[in-house]
VEXDREN-2710 file (C-alpha; in Angstrom, 1 decimal):
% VEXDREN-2710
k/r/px/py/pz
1/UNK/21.7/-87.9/-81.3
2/UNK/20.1/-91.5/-81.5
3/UNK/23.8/-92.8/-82.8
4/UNK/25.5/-91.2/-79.5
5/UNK/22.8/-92.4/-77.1
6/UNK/23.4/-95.8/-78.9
7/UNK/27.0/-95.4/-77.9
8/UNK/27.0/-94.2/-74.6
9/UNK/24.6/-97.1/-73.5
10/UNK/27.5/-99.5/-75.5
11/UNK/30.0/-98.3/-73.7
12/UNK/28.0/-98.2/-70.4
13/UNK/27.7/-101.5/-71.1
14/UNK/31.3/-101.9/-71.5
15/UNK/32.0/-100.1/-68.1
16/UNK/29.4/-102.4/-66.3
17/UNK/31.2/-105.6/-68.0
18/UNK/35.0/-104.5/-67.3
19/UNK/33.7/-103.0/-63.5
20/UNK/35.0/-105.6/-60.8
21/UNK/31.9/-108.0/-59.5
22/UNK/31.8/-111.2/-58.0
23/UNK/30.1/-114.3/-59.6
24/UNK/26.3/-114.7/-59.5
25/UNK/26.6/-117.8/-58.0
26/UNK/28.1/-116.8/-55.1
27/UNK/26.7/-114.3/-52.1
28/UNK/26.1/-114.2/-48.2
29/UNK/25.1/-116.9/-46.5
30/UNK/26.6/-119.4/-48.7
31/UNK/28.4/-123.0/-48.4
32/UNK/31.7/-123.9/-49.5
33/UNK/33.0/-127.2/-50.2
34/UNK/35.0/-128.7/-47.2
35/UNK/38.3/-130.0/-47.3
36/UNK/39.4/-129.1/-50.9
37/UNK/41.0/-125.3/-51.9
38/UNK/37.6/-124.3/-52.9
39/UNK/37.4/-121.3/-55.4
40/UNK/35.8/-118.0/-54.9
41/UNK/36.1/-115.8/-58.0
42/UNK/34.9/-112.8/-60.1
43/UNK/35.3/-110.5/-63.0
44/UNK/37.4/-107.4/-63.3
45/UNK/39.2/-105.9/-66.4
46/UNK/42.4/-107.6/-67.7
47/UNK/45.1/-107.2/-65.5
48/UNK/43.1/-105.8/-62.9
49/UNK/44.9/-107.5/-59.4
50/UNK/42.0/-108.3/-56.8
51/UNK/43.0/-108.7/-53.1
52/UNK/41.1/-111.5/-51.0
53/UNK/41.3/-111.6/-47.3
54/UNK/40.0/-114.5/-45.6
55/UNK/41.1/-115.4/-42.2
56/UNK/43.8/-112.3/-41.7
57/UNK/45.6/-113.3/-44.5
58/UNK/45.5/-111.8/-48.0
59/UNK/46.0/-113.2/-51.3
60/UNK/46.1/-111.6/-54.4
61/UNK/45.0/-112.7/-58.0
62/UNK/45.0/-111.2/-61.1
63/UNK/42.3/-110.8/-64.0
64/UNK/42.9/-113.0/-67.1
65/UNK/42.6/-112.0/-70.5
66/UNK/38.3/-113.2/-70.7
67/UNK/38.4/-110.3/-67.3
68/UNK/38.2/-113.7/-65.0
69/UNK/40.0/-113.5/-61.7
70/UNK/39.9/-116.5/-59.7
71/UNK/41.3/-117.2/-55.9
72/UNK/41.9/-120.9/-53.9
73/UNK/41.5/-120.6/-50.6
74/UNK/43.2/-122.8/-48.5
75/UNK/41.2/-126.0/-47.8
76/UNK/38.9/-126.1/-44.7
77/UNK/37.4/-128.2/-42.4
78/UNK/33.6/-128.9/-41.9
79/UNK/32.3/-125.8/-39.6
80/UNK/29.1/-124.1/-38.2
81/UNK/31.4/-120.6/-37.4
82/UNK/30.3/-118.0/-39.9
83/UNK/33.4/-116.4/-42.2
84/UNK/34.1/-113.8/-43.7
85/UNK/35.5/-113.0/-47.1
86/UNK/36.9/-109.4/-48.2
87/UNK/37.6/-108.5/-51.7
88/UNK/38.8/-105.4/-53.2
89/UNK/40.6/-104.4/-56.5
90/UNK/43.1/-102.2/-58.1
91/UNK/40.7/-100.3/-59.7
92/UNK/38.8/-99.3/-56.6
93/UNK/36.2/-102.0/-56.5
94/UNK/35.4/-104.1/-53.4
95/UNK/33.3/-106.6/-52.0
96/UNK/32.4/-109.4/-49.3
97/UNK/30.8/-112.8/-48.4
98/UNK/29.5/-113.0/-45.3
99/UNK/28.1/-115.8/-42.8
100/UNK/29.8/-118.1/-44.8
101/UNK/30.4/-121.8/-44.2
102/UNK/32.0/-124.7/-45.2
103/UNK/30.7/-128.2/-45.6
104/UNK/29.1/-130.0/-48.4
105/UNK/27.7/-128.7/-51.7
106/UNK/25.1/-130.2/-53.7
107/UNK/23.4/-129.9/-57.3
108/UNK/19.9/-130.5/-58.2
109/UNK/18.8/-130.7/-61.7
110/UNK/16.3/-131.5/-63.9
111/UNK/12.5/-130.8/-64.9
112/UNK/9.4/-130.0/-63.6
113/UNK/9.5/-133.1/-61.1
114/UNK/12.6/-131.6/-59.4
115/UNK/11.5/-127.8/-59.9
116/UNK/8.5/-128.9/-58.2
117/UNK/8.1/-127.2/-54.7
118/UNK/6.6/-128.1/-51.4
119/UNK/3.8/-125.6/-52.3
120/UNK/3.4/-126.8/-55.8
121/UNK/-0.5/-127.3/-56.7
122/UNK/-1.8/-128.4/-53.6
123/UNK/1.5/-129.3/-51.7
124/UNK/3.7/-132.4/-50.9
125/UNK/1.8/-134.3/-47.7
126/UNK/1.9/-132.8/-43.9
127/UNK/3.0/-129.7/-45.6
128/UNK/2.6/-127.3/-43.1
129/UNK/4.6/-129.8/-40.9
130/UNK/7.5/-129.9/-43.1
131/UNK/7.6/-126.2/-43.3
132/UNK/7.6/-125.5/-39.6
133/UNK/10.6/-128.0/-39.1
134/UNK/12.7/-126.4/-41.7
135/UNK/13.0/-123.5/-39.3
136/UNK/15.3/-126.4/-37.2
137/UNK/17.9/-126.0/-40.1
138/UNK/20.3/-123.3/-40.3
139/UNK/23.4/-125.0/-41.4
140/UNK/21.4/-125.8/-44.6
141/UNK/21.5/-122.6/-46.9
142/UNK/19.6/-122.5/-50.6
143/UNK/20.5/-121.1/-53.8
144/UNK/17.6/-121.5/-56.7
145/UNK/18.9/-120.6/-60.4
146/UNK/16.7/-118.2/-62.3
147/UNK/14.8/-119.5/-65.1
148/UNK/15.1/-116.4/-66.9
149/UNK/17.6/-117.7/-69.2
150/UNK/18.8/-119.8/-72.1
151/UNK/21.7/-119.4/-74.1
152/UNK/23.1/-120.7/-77.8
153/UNK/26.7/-119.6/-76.1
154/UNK/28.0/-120.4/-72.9
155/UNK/28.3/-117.7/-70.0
156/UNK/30.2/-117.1/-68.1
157/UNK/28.0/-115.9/-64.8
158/UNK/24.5/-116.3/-64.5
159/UNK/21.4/-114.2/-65.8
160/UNK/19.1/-114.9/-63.4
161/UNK/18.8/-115.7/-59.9
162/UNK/15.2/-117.2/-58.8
163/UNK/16.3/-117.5/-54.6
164/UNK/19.9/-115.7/-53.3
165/UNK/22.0/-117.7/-50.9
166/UNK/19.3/-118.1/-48.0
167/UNK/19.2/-119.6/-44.6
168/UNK/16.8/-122.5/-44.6
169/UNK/13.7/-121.7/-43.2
170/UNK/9.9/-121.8/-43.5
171/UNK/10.0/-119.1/-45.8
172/UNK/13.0/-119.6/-47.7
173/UNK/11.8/-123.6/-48.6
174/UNK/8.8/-122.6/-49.2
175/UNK/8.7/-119.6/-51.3
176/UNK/5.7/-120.6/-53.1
177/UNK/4.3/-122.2/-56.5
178/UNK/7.1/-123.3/-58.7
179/UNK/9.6/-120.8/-57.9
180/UNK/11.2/-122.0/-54.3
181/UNK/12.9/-124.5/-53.1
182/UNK/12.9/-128.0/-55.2
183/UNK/11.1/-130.2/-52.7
184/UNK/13.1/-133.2/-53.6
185/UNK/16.5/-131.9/-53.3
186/UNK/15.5/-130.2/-49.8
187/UNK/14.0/-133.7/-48.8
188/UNK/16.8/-135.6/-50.4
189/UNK/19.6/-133.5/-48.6
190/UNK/17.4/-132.9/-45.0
191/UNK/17.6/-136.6/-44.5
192/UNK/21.2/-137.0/-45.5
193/UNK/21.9/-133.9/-43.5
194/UNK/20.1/-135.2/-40.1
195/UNK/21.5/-139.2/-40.7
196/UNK/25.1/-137.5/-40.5
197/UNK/24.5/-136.2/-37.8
198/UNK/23.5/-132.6/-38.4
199/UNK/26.9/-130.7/-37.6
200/UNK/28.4/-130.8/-41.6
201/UNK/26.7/-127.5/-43.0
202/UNK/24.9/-128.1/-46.6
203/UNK/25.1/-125.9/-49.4
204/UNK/21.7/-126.7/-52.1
205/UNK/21.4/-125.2/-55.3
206/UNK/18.4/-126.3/-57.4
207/UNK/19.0/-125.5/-60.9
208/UNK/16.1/-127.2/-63.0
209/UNK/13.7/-126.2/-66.1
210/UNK/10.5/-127.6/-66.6
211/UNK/9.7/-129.7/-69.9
212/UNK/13.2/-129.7/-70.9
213/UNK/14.9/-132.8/-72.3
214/UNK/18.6/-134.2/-71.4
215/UNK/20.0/-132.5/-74.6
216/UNK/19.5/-129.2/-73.2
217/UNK/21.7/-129.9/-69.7
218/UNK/24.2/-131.8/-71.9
219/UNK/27.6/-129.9/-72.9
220/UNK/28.5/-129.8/-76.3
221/UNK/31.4/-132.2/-75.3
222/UNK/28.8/-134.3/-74.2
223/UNK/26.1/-134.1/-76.5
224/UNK/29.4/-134.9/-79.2
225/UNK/30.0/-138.7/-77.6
226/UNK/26.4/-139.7/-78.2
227/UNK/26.3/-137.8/-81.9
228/UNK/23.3/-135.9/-80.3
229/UNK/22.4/-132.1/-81.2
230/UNK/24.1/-129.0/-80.2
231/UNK/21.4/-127.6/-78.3
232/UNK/23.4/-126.9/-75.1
233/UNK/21.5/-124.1/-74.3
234/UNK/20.3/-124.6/-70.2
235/UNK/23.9/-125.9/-70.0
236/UNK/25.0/-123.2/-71.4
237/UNK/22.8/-120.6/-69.1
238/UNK/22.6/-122.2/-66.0
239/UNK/25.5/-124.8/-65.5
240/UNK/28.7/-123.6/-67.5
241/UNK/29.1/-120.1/-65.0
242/UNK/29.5/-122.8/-62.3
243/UNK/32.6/-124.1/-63.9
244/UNK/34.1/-121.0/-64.4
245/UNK/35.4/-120.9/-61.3
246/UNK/35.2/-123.7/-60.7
247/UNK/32.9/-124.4/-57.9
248/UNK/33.7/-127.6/-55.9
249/UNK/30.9/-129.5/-55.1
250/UNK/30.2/-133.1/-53.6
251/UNK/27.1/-134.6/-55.3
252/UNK/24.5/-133.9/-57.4
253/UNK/21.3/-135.7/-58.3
254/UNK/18.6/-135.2/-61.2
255/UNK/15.3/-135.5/-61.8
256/UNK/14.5/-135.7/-65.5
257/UNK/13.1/-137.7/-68.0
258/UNK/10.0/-137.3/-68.9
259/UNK/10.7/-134.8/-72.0
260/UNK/12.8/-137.9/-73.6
261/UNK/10.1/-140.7/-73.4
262/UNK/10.6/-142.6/-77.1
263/UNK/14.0/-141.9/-76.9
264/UNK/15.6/-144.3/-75.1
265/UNK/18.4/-145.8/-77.1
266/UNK/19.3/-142.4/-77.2
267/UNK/19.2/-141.5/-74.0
268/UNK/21.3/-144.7/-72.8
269/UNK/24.0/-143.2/-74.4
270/UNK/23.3/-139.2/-73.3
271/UNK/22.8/-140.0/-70.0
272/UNK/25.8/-141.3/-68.7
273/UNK/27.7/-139.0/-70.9
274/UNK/26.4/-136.0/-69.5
275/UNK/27.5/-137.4/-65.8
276/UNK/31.3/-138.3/-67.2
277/UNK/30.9/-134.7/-68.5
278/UNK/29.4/-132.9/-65.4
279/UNK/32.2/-134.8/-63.3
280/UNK/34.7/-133.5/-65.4
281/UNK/33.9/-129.9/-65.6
282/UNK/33.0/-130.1/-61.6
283/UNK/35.5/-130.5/-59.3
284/UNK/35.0/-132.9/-56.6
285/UNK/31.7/-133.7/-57.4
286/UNK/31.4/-137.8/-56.7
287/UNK/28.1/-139.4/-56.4
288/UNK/25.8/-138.8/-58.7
289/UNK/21.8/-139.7/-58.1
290/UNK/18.8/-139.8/-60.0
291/UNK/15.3/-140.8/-60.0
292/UNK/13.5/-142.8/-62.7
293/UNK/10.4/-141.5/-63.9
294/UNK/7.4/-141.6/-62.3
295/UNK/4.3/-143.7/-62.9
296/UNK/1.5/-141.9/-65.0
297/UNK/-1.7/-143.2/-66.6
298/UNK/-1.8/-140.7/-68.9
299/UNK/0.9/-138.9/-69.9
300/UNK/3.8/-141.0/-72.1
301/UNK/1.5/-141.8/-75.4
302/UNK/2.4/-145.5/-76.5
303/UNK/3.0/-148.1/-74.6
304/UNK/6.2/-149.3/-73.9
305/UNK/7.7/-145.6/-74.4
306/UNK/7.7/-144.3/-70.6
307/UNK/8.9/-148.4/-69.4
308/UNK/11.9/-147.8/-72.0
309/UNK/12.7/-144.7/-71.0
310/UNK/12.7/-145.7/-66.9
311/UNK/15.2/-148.6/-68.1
312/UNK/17.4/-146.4/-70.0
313/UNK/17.9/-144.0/-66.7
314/UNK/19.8/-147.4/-65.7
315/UNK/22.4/-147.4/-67.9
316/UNK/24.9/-145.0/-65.8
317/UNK/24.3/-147.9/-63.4
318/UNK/26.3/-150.2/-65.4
319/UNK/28.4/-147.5/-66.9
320/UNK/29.3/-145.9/-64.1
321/UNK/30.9/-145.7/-60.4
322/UNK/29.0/-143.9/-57.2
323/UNK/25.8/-143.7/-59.1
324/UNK/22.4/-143.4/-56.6
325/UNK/19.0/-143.8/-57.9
326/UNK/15.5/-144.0/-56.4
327/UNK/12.3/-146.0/-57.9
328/UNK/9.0/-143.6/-57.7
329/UNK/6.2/-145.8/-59.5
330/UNK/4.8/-147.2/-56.2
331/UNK/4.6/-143.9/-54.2
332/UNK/2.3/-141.9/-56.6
333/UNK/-1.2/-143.4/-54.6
334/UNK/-2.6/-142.5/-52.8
335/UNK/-1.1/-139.0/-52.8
336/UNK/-1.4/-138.1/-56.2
337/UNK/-4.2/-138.6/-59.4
338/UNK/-2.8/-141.6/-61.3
339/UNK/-2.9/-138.9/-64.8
340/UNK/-0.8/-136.4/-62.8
341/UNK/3.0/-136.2/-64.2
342/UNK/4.1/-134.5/-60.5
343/UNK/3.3/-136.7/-57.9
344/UNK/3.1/-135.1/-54.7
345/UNK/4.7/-137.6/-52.5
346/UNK/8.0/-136.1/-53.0
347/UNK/8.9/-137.5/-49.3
348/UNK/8.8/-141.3/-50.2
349/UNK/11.0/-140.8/-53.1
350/UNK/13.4/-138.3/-51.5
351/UNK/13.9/-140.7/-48.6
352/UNK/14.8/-143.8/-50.9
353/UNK/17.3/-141.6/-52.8
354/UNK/18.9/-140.3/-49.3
355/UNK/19.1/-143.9/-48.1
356/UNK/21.5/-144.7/-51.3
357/UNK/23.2/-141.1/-51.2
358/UNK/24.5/-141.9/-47.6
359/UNK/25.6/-145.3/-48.9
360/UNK/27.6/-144.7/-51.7
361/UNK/28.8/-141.3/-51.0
362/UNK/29.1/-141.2/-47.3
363/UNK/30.0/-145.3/-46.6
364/UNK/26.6/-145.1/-44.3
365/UNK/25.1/-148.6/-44.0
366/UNK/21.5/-147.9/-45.2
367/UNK/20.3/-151.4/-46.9
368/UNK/19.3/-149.7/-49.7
369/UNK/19.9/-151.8/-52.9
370/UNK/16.8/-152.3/-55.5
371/UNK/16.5/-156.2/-56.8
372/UNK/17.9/-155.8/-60.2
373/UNK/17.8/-158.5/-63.6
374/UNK/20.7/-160.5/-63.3
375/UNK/19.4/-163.1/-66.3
376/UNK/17.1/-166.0/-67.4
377/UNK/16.6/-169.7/-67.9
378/UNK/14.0/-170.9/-69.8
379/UNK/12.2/-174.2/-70.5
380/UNK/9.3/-175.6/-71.9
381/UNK/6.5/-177.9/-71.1
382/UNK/3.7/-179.1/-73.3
383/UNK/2.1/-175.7/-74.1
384/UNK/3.6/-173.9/-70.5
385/UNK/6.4/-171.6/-71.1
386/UNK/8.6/-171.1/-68.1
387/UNK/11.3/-168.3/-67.6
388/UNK/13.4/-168.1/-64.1
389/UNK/14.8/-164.8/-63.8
390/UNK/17.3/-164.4/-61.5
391/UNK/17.6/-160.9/-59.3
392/UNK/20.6/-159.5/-57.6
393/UNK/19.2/-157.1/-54.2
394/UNK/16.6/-159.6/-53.3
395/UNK/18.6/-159.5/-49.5
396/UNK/16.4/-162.7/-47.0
397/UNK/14.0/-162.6/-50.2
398/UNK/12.4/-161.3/-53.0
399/UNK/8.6/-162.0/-52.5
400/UNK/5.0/-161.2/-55.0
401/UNK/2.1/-159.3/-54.1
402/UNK/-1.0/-160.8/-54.2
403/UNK/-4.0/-160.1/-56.6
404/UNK/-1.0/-157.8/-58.6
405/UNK/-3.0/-156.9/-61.5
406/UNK/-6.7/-157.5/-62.6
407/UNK/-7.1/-160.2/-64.8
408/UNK/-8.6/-158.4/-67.8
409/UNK/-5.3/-156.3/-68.2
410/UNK/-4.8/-157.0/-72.1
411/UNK/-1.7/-159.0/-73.4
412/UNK/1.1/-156.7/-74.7
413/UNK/0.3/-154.1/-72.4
414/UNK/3.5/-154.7/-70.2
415/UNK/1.3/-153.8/-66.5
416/UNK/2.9/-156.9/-64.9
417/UNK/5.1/-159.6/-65.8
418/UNK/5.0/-160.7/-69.3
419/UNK/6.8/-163.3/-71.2
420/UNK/7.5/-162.8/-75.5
421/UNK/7.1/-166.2/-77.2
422/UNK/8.5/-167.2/-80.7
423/UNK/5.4/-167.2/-82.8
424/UNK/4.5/-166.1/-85.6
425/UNK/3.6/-162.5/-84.3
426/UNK/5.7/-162.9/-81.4
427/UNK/3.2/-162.2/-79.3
428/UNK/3.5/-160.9/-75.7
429/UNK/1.5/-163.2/-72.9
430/UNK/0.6/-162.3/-69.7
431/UNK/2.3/-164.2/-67.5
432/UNK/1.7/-165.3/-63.5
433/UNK/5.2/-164.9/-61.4
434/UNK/6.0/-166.4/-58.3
435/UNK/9.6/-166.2/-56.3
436/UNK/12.4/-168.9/-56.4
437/UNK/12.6/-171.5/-54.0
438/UNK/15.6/-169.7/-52.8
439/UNK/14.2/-166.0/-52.8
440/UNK/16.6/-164.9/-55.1
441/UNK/14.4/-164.7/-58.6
442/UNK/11.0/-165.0/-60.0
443/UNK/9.9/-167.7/-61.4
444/UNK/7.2/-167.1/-64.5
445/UNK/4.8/-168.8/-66.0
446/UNK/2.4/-168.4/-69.2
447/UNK/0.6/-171.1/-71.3
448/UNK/1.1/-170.7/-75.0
449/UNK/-1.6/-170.5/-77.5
450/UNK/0.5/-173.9/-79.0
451/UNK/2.7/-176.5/-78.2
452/UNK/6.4/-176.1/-79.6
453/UNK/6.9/-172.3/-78.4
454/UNK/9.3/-171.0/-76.4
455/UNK/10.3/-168.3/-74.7
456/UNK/12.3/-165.0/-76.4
457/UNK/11.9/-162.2/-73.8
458/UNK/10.8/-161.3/-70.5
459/UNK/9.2/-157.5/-69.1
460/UNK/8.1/-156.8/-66.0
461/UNK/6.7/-153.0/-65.3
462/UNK/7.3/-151.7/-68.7
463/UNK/4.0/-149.6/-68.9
464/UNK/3.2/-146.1/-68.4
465/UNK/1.5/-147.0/-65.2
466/UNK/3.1/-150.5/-64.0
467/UNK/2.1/-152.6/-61.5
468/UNK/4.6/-152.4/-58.9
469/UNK/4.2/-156.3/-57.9
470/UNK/7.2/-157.9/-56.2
471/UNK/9.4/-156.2/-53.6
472/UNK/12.9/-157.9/-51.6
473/UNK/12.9/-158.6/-48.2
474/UNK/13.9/-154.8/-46.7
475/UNK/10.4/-153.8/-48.8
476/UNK/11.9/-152.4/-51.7
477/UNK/10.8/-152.7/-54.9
478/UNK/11.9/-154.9/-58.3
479/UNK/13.4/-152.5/-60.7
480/UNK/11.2/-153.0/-63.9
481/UNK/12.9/-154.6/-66.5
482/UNK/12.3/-156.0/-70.8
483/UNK/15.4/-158.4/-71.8
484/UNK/15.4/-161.0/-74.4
485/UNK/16.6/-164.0/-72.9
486/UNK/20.0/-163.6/-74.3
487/UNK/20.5/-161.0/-72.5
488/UNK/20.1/-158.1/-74.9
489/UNK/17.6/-154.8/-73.5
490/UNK/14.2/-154.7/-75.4
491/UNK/15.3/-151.0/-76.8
492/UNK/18.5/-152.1/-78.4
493/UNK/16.9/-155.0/-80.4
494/UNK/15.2/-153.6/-83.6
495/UNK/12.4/-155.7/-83.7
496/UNK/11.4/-154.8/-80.2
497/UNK/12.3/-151.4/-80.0
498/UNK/9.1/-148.6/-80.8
499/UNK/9.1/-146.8/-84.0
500/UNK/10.8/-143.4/-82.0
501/UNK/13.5/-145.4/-80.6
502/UNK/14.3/-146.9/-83.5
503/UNK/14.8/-143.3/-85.0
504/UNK/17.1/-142.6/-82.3
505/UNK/19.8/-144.5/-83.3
506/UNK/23.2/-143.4/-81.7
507/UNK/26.5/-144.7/-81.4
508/UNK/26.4/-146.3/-77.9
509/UNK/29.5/-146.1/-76.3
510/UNK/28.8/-147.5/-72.6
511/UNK/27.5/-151.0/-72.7
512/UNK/24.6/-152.0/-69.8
END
């Protein structure tokens, strides 16, 4: 008796499996990708011919030998009208999408900084605010992956569903907790939505796990170019049934980080790997955004892990084309406890990211470029050691706070500027920094312990909880920064690098 029950739920099973369904990922209420034959698709037994009607006309596909059917539909213009999409099969199955539309889709991925909702703990600022006036958005819709779900295998639809296709609204944003909807990729998106205009419908799907490092969201194809493990298992789960299809999307931007602080070398190398991958796998998807870790007192264990890690996010930068990012370490105060990993002001951070997103993807004029280490002279004078860095981004000027940091801040502990010099111990100095005559660098100072020393290496911000010190002329701020002075990043140079890094040793194949 126990053997047949065991086989009838088997082949139930089977029936369910081989019974026509459309993917998990799509539903009413959703967003298709504008202007491109965007792909709507399903599962069916092999051979089994599916019908799709869209607009009057029907076209008809056939399931593979995996029992995958997919259907293009011919491309389509931006537009608020709500369509319909019929489906039904040879073996009597049917099925529909309704109030769809078609506009923009966008991925956001990541940990617990991009799960994070606008109710998490107690709340991004003016929360009841921002709830009301997501009522005023209805060409936005949401999708939120389920967490219930990781994988050694990749599948082909998805296990879980946290938050269907939804309308945005007050209740759909903000479902509660840690569950619904990712505050920054609802800020991020809102503000690109309203600067375009408001009339190009957005598609969101937030698809994040908290705690989890890069390795995870990485493809083994990926995870192969940086000699990294095969643990592809959130990849597997809750990315790879997007590209069954596949589903075209637009952008994407991540939040992520925090479970690979001491591995930066490595993740230098993951990082823009798993982009190139992610491109590759998803149609039409173009810009790419992130944002660098944010600034914690607490929470990165030795000093300069967390610093290391924010300058590895960089190196798709370099790598890279159409590649966004946003700098959170001064928007943490007030909002937020300086200990607390998931700082509240998710608005200050979302906005900055917008502002590059509409740049780079959209050609919109924002001013948004960070200063960035373009190199270093050095000389030396007597027992003052002088370094002029030079910044790319400082627009009418780069300029110093004053009173950055208190004066009792130890040596070596990378708060504010600090310049290496070639002792014995080559001891790190804190050093006073003021901006180039011509606005366009910082110039720093330190006095060495001895005459005869010079200069090996500069940091600025490289501490779990930096001093954000020095900002450019449209008030945004210096992007942290450890280089020796010939140019080579502090993680990549053995003697510099911390005893984790140096364990994470990988071939790097995209130079910074």
């Amino acid at each position: 008796m126990a053997a047949k029950m065991m086989i009838s739920l088997l082949l139930g099973v089977l029936a369910l499996t081989d019974a026509f369904s459309l993917s998990k990922t799509l539903g009413d209420h959703m967003v298709l990708q504008r202007d491109t034959p965007a792909t709507v698709w399903g599962f069916a037994a092999s051979g089994t011919v599916v019908t799709t009607t869209f607009q009057g006309i029907a076209y008809k596909s056939v399931a593979d030998s995996t029992g995958t059917w997919r259907q293009k539909l011919p491309p389509q213009p931006a537009t608020a009208n709500a369509q319909s999409i019929t489906f039904a099969s040879s073996d009597g199955g049917s099925g529909a999408l309704n109030d769809v539309l078609f506009g923009d889709v966008h991925i956001c991925s990541g940990q617990s900084n991009m799960q994070f909702t606008l109710l998490s703990n107690a709340g991004v600022p003016n929360v009841s605010l921002e709830l009301s006036a997501a009522n005023k958005y209805p060409l936005i819709r949401l999708f939120t992956v389920g967490q219930g779900t990781s994988s050694p295998k990749p599948l082909t639809d998805l296990a879980t569903v946290e938050q269907l296709w939804s309308v945005a609204s007050n209740s759909s944003v903000g479902v509660g907790g840690w569950t619904a909807f990712s505050a920054v990729c609802w800020f991020t998106y809102r503000d690109v939505f309203d600067a375009l205009g408001g009339t190009v419908p957005f598609g969101l799907i937030s698809n994040n796990w908290g705690g989890t490092p890069i390795q995870h969201w990485s493809s083994p194809d990926a995870l192969k170019v940086c000699n990294g493990s095969t643990d592809s298992t959130l990849w597997n789960a809750m990315v790879n049934p997007y590209t069954v299809g596949p589903m075209a999307v637009r952008t994407a931007i991540w939040y992520q980080g925090e479970a690979n602080v001491g591995q930066a070398l490595y993740y230098d190398c993951q990082f823009p790997a798993m982009i190139a991958d992610w491109r590759a796998k998803l149609p039409g998807l173009s810009t790419f955004g992130f944002v660098q870790i944010a600034a914690c007192s607490t929470c990165y264990g030795v000093t300069p892990a967390a610093g290391d890690l924010r300058q590895s996010q960089l190196s798709p930068v370099w790598a890279l084309p159409k590649i966004a990012f946003a700098i959170s370490n001064d928007l943490v105060v007030p909002w937020s406890d300086p200990a607390d990993i998931h700082p509240t002001n998710k608005q200050g951070v979302s906005t900055r990211l917008a502002a590059q997103m509409l740049e780079i993807e959209y050609g919109v004029d924002t001013i948004h470029s960070y200063p960035l280490y373009a190199g270093a002279t050095t000389s030396t004078q007597g027992t003052q050691v002088t370094v002029t860095v030079a910044l790319t981004g400082c627009a009418k000027g780069c300029y110093v706070l004053p009173e950055t940091w208190p004066a009792s801040t130890p040596a070596g502990a990378f708060a504010g500027w600090e310049i290496q010099v070639n002792d014995a111990n080559g001891s790190w100095l804190n050093a006073t920094a003021t901006p180039t005559a011509d606005g366009q660098g910082l110039v720093l100072t330190v006095t060495a312990p001895s005459t005869g020393l010079a200069a090996v290496a500069t940091a600025y911000g490289r501490a779990s909880w930096p001093i954000t010190a020095a900002y450019n002329s449209n008030g945004l701020p210096v992007v942290a920064w450890c280089y020796t002075l010939d140019g080579r990043i502090c993680y990549k140079v053995p003697e510099l690098a911390l005893p984790e890094e140096k364990a994470n040793v990988y071939d790097h194949v995209f130079e910074g």
